[in-house]
N, C-alpha and C positions, 0 to 999 in steps of 0.2 A: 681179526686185528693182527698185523703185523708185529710183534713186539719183540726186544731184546731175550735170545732163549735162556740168556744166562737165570733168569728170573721168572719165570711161566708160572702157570697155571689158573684154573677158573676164578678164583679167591681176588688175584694180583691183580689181573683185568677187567675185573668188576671194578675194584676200587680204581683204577687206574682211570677208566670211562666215567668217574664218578665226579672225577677230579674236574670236567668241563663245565659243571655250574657251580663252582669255587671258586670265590676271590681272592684276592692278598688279602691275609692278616694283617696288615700295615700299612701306609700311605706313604709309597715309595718316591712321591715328590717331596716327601719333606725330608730332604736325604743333606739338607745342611743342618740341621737335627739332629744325625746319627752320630753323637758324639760322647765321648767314656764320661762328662760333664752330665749328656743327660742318660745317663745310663746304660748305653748301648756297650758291647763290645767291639773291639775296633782293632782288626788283627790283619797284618800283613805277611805273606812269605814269598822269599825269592830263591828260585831254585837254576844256580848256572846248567844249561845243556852245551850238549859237543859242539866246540863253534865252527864256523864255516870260515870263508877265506869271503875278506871283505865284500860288498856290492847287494846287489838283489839277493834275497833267498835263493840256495839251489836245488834243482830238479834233483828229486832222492836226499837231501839234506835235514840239518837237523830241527831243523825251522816246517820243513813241511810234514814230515815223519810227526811231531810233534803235535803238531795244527790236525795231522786225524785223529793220531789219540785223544785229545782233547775233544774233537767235535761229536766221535764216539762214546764219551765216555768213560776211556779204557784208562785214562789214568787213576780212577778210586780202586781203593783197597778192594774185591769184593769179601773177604774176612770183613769189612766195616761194614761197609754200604753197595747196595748194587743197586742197579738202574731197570725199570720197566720204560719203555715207550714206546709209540708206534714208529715203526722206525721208517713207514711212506710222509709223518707230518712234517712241516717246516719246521727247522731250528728255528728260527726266530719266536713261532710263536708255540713250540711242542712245550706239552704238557707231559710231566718225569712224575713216576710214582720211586720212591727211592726206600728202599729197606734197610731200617739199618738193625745193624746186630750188636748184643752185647752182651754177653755170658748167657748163650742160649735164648736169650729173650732177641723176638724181633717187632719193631716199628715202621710201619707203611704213614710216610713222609710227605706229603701233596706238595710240590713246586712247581712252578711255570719261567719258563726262560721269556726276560723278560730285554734281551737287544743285546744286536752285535755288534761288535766291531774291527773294524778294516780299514786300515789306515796305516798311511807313510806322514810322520809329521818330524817335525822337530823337538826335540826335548831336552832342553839344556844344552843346545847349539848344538847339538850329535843329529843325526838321522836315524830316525828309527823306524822301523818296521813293523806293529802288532795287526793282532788276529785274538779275539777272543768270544766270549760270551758271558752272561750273566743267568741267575735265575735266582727266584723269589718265591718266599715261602706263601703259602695258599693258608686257609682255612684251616683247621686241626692238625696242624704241623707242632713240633711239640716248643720252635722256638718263631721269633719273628725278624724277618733283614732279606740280606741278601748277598749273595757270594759270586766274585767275579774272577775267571780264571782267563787269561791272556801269554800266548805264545808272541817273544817278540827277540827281533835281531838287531843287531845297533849298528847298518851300515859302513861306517867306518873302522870298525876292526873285527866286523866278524862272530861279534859273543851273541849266545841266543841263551834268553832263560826263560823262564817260568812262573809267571806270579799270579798269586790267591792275595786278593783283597776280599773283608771281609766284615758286614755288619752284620750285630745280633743281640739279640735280646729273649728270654723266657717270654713266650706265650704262655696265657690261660691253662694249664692244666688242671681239669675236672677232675679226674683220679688222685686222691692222694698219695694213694705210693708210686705214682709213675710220678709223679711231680718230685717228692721227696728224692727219689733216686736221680731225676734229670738236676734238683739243685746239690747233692753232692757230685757225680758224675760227668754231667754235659758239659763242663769246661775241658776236663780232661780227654774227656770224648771227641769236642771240636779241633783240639792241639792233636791229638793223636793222628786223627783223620787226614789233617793239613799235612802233617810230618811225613805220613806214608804217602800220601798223594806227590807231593814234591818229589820224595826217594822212588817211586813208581816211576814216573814222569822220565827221572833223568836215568833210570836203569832200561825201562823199554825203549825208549829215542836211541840211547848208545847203542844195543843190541841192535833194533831192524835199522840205524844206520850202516852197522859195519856188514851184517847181512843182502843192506843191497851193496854196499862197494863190494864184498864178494863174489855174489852175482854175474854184476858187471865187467868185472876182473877175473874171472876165474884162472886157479893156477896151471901153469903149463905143463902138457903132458911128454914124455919123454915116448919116441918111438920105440 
């Protein structure tokens, strides 16, 4: 199995292959439901990246630099959470075993990406541009929803950001003291993650943008 080396070994990819006869814990069509009324958490963040100079996204720009990290992965914390998958499956339909950490303790996470998105639409009379993805928690995940992360530029002036939309609720926890620590903790945990993922996002985009305009540019040498 091909998989992310950030995260290996026999243990990871067991569980990881284990993950293909597991369901959603949830019934992701009833997503006019997911509301802080019936108990869900309901969390948004928006993070501005380098903008670009009005029109289509540009080749080496911050919209696309962005759009791998994001399709990779590479914007989570790995201090929080780190990603296994195989990394020959489709996006659309890959299965993520995700680790997360917290004061030494670690939790193997089962999600499935559950659709993408690609589209140039309109959005409050502006032109917009996104690219994103979604994924959804599986069977013994320790909460239940679904977290959707999209890279997008606003045609007319240029701005590109960042945003995690975000539903959730405590799953069934069997263990009592993993439960007990997920209901004082796992709010703080979920905000934590969001915050570094955002400041992640917009410090690697800025970096390999000014790295390839470097590149491309390189300074002149004197004879």
């Amino acid at each position: 199995m091909a998989a992310d080396r950030r995260l290996g070994g026999p243990r990871a990819r067991r569980a990881l292959e284990a993950l293909r006869d597991k369901t959603f814990n949830f019934d992701p069509d009833q997503h006019e439901h997911f509301t802080t009324a019936n108990g869900w958490k309901v969390d948004d963040y928006l993070q501005p990246l380098p903008p670009e100079p009005p029109g289509p996204p540009r080749p080496g720009g911050s919209f696309e630099v962005a759009q791998r990290l994001l399709r990779d992965y590479e914007f989570a914390d790995p201090a929080i959470i780190r990603a296994v998958y195989a990394a020959d499956s489709p996006l659309e339909r890959r299965d993520m075993l995700l680790e997360g950490r917290f004061y030494g303790l670690r939790f193997h996470l089962g999600v499935r990406v559950g659709g993408l998105v690609d589209e140039e639409l309109n959005a409050g009379g502006r032109p917009l541009r996104r690219w994103g993805w979604n994924y959804r928690t599986l069977q013994g995940h320790l909460e239940m929803g679904q977290m959707d992360y999209e890279v997008r530029k606003w045609l007319d002036s240029g701005e590109v950001d960042f945003r995690i939309h975000a539903v959730s609720r405590p799953a069934h926890i069997p263990n009592p003291v993993v439960r007990l620590g997920f209901r004082v903790f796992g709010r703080w945990v979920q905000r934590r993650f969001a915050r570094h993922a955002c400041q992640r996002m917009a410090r690697l985009t800025a970096a390999r943008v000014r790295a390839g305009a470097a590149a491309d540019h390189p300074p002149a040498t004197s004879s």
